[in-house]
mmCIF file of the N, C-alpha and C atoms, coordinates in Angstrom:
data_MODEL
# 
_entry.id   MODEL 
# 
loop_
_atom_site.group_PDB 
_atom_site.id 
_atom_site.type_symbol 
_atom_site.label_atom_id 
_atom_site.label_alt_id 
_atom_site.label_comp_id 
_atom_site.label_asym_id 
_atom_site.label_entity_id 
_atom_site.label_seq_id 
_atom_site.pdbx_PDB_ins_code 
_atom_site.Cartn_x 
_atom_site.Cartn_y 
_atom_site.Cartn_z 
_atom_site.occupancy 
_atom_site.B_iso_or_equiv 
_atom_site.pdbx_formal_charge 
_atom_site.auth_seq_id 
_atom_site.auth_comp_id 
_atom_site.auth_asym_id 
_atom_site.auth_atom_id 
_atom_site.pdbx_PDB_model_num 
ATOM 1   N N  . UNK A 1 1  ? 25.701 8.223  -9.849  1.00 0.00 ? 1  UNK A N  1 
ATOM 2   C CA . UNK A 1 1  ? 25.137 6.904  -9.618  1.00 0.00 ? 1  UNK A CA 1 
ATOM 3   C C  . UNK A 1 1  ? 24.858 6.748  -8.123  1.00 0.00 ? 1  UNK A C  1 
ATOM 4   N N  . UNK A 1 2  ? 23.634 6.124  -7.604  1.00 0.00 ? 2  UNK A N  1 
ATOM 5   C CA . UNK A 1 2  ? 23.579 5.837  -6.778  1.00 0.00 ? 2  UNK A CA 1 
ATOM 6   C C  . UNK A 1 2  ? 23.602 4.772  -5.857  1.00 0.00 ? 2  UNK A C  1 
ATOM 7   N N  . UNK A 1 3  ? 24.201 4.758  -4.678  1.00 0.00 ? 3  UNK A N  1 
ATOM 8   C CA . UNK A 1 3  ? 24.694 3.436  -3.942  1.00 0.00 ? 3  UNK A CA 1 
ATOM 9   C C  . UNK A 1 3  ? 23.425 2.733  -3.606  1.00 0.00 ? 3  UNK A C  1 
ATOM 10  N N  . UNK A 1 4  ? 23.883 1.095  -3.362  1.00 0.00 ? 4  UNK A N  1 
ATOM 11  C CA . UNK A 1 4  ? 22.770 0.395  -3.641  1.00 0.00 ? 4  UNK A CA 1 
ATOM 12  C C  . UNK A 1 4  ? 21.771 0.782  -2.164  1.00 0.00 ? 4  UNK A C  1 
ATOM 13  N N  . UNK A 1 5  ? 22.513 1.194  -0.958  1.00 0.00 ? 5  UNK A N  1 
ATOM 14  C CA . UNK A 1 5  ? 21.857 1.707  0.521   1.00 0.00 ? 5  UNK A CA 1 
ATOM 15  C C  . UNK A 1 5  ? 21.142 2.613  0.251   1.00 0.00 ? 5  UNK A C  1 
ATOM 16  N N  . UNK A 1 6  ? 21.486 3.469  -0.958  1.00 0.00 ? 6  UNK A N  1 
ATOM 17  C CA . UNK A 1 6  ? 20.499 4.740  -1.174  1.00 0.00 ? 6  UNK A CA 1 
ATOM 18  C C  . UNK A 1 6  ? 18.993 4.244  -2.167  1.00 0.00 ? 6  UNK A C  1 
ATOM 19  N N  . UNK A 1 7  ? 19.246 3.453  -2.835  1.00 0.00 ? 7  UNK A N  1 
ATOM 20  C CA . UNK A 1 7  ? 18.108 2.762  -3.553  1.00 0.00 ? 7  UNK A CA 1 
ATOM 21  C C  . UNK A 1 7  ? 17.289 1.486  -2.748  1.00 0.00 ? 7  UNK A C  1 
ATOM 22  N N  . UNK A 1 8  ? 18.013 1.148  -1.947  1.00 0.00 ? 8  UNK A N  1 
ATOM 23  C CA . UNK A 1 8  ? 16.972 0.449  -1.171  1.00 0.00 ? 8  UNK A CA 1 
ATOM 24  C C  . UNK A 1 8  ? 16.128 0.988  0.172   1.00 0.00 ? 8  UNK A C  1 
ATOM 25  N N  . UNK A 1 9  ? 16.810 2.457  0.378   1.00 0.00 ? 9  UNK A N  1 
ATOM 26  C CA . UNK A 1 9  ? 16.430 3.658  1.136   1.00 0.00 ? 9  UNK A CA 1 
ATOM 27  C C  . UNK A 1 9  ? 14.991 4.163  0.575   1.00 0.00 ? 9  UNK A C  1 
ATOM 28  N N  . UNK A 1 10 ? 15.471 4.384  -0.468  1.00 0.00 ? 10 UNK A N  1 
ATOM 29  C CA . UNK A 1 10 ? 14.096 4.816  -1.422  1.00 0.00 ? 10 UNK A CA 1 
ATOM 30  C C  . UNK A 1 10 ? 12.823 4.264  -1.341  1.00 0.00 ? 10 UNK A C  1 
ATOM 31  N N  . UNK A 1 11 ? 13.284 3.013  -1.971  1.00 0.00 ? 11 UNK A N  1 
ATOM 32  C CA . UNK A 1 11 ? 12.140 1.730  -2.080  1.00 0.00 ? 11 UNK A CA 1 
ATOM 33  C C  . UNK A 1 11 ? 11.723 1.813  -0.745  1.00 0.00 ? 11 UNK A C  1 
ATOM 34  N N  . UNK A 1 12 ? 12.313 1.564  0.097   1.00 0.00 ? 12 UNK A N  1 
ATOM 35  C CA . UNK A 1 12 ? 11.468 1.570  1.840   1.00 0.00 ? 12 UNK A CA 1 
ATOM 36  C C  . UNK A 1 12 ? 10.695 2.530  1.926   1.00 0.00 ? 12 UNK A C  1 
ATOM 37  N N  . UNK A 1 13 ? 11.253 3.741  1.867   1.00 0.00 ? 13 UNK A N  1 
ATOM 38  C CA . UNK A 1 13 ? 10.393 5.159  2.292   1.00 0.00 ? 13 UNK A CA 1 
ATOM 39  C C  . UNK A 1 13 ? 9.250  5.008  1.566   1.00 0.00 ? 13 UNK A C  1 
ATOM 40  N N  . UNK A 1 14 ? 9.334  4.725  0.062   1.00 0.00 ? 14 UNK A N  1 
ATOM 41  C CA . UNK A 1 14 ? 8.120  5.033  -0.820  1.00 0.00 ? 14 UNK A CA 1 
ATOM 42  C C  . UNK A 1 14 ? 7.661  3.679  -0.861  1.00 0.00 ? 14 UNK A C  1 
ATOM 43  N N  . UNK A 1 15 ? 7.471  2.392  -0.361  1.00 0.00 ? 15 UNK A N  1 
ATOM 44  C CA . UNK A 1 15 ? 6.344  1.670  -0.199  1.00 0.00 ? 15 UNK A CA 1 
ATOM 45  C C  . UNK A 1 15 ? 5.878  1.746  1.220   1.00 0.00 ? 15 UNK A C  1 
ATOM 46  N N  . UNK A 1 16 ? 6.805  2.302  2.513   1.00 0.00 ? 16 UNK A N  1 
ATOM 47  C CA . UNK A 1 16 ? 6.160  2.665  3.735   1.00 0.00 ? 16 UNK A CA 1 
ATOM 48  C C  . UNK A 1 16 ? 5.041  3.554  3.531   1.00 0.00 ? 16 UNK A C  1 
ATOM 49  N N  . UNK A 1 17 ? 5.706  4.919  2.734   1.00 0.00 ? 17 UNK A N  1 
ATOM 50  C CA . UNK A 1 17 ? 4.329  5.882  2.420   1.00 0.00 ? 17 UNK A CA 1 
ATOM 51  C C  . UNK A 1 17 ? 3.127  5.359  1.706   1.00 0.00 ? 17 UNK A C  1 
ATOM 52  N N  . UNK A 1 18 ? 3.856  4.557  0.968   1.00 0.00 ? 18 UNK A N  1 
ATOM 53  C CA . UNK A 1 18 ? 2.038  4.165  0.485   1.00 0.00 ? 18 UNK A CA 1 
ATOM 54  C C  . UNK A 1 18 ? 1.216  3.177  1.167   1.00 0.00 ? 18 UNK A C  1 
ATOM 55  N N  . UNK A 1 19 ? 1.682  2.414  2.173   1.00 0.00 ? 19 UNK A N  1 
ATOM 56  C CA . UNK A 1 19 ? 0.961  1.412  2.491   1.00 0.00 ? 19 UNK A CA 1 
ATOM 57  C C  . UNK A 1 19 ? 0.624  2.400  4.178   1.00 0.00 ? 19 UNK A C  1 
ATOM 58  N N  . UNK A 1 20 ? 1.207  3.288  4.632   1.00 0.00 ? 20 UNK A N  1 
ATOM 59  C CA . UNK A 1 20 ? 0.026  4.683  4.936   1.00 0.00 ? 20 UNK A CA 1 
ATOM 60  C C  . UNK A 1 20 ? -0.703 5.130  4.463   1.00 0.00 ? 20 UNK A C  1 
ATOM 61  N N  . UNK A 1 21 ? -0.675 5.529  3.495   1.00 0.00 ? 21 UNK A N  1 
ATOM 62  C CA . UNK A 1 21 ? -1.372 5.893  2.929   1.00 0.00 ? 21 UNK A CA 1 
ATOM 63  C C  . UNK A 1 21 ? -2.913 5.201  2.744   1.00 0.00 ? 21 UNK A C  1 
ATOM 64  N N  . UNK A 1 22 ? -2.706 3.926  2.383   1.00 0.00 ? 22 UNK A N  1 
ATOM 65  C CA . UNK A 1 22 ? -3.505 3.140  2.312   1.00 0.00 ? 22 UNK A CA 1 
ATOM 66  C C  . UNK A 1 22 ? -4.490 2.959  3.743   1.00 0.00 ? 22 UNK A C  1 
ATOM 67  N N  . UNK A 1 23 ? -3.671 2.528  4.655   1.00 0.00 ? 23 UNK A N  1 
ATOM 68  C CA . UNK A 1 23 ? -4.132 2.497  6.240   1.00 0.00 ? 23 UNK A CA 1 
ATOM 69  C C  . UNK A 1 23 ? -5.156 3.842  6.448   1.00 0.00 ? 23 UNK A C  1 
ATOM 70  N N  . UNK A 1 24 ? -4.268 4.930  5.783   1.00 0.00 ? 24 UNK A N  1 
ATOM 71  C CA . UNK A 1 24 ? -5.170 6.081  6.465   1.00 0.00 ? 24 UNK A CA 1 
ATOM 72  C C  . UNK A 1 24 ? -6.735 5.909  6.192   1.00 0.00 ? 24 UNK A C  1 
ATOM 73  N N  . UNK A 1 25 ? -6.890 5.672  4.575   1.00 0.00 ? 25 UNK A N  1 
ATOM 74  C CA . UNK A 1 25 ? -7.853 5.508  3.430   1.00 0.00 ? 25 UNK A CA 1 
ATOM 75  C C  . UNK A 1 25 ? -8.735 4.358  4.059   1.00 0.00 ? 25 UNK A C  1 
ATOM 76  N N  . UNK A 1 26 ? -8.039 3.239  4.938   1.00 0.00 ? 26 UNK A N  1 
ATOM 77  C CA . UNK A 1 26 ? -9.025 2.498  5.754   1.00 0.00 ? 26 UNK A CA 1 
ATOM 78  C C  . UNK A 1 26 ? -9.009 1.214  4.270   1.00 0.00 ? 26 UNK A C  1 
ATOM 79  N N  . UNK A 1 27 ? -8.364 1.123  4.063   1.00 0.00 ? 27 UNK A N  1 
ATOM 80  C CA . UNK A 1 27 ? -7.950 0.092  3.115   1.00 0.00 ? 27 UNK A CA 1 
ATOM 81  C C  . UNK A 1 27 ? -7.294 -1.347 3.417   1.00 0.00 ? 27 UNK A C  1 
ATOM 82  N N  . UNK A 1 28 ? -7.542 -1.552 4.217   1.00 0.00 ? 28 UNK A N  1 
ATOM 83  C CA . UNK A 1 28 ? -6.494 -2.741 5.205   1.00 0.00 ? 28 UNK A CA 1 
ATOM 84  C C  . UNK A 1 28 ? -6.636 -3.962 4.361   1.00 0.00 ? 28 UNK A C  1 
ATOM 85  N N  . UNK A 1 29 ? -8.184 -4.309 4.558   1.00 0.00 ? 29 UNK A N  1 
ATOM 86  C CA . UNK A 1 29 ? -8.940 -5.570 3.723   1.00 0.00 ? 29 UNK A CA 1 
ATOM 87  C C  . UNK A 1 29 ? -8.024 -5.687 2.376   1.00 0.00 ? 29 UNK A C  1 
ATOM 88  N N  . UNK A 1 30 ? -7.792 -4.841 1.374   1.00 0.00 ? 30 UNK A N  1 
ATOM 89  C CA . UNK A 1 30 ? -7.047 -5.172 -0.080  1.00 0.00 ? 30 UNK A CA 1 
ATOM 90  C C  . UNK A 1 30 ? -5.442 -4.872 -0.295  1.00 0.00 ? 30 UNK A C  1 
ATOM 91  N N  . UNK A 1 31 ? -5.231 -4.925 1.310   1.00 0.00 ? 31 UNK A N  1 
ATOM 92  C CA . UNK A 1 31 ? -3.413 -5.359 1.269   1.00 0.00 ? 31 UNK A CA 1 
ATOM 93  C C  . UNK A 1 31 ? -2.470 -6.730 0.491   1.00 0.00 ? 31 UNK A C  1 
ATOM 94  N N  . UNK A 1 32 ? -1.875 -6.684 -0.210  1.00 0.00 ? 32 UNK A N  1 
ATOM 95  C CA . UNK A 1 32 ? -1.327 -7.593 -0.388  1.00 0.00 ? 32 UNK A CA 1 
ATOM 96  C C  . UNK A 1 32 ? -0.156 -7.518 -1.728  1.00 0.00 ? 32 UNK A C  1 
ATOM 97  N N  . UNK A 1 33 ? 0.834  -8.398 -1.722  1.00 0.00 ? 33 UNK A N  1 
ATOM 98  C CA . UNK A 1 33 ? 1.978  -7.997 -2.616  1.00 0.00 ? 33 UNK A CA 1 
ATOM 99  C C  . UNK A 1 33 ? 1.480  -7.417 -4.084  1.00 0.00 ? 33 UNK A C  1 
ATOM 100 N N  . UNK A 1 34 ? 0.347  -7.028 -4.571  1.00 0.00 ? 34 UNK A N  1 
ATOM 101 C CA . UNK A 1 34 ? 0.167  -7.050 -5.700  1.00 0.00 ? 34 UNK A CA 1 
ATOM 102 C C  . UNK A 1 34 ? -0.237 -5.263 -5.777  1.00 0.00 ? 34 UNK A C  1 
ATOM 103 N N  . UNK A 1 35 ? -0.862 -4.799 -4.594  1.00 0.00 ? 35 UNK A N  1 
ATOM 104 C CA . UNK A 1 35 ? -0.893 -3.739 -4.341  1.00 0.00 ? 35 UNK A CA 1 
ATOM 105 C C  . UNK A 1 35 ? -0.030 -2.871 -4.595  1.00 0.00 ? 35 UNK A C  1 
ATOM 106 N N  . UNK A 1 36 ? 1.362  -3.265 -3.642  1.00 0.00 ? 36 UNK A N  1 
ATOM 107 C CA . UNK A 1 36 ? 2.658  -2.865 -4.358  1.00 0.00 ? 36 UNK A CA 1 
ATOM 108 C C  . UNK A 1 36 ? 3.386  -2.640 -5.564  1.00 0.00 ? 36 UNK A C  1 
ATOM 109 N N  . UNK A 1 37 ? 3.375  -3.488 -6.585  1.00 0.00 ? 37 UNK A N  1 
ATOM 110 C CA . UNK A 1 37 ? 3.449  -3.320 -8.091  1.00 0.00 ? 37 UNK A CA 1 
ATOM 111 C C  . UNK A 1 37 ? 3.728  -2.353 -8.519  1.00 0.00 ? 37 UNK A C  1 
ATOM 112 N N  . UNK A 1 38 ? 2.660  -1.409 -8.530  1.00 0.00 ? 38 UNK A N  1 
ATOM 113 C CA . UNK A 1 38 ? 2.546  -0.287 -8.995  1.00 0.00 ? 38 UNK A CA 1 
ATOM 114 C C  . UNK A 1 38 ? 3.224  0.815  -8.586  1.00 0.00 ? 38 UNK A C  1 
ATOM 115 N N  . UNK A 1 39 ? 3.356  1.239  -7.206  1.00 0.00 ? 39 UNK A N  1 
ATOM 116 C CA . UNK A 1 39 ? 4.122  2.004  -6.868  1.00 0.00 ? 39 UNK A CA 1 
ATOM 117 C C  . UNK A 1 39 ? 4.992  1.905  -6.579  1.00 0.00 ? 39 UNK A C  1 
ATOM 118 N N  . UNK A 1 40 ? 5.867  0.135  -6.033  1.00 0.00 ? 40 UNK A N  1 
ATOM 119 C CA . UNK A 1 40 ? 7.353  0.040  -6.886  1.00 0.00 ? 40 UNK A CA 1 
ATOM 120 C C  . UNK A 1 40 ? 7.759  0.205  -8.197  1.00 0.00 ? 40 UNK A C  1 
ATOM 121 N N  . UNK A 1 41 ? 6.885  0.015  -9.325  1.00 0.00 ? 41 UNK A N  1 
ATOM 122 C CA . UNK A 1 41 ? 7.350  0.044  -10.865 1.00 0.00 ? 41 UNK A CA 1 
ATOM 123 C C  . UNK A 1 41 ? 7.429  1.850  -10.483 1.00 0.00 ? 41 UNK A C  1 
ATOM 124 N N  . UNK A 1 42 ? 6.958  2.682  -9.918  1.00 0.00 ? 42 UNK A N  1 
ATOM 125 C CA . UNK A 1 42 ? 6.761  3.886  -10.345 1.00 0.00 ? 42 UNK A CA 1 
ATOM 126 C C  . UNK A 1 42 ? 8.267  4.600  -9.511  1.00 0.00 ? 42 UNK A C  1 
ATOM 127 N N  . UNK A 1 43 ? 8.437  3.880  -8.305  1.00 0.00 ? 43 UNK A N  1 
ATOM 128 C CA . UNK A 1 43 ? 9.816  4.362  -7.321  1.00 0.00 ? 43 UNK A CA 1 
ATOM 129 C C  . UNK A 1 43 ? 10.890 3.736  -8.133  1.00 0.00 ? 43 UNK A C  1 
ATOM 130 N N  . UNK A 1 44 ? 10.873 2.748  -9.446  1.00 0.00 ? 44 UNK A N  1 
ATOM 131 C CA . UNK A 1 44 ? 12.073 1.923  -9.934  1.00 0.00 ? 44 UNK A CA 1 
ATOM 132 C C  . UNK A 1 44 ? 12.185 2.812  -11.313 1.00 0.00 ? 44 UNK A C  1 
ATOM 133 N N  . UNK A 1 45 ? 10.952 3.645  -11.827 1.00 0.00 ? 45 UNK A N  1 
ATOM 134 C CA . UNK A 1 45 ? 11.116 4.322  -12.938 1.00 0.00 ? 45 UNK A CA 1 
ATOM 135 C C  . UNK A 1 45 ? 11.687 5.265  -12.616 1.00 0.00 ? 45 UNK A C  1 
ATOM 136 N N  . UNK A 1 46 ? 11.656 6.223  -11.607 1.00 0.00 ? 46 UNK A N  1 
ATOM 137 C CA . UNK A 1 46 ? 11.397 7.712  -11.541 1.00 0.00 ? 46 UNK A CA 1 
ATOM 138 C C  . UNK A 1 46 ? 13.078 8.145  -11.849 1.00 0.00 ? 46 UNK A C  1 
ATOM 139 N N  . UNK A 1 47 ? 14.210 7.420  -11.085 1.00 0.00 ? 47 UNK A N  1 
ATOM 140 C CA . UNK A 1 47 ? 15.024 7.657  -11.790 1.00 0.00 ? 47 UNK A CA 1 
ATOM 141 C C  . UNK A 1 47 ? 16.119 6.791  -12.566 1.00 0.00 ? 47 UNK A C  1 
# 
């Protein structure tokens, strides 16, 4: 099981990377909490 510092470790790293991700892509204009969704549901599934 993992401690709750290690799961909120996670969640940081993997919505930091994507919202680089995004920046890189030149995506700035369609930022916003809804963006996120998806690749938190996908960092809350994985394990």
């Amino acid at each position: 099981m993992s401690s709750p510092e290690d799961v909120f470790f996670r969640i940081q790293r993997g919505l930091a990377g994507y919202i680089s991700y995004l920046a890189a892509c030149e995506m700035n204009p369609a930022f916003s909490e809804y963006v996120l969704y998806e690749p938190a549901l996908r960092i809350f599934t994985a394990r």
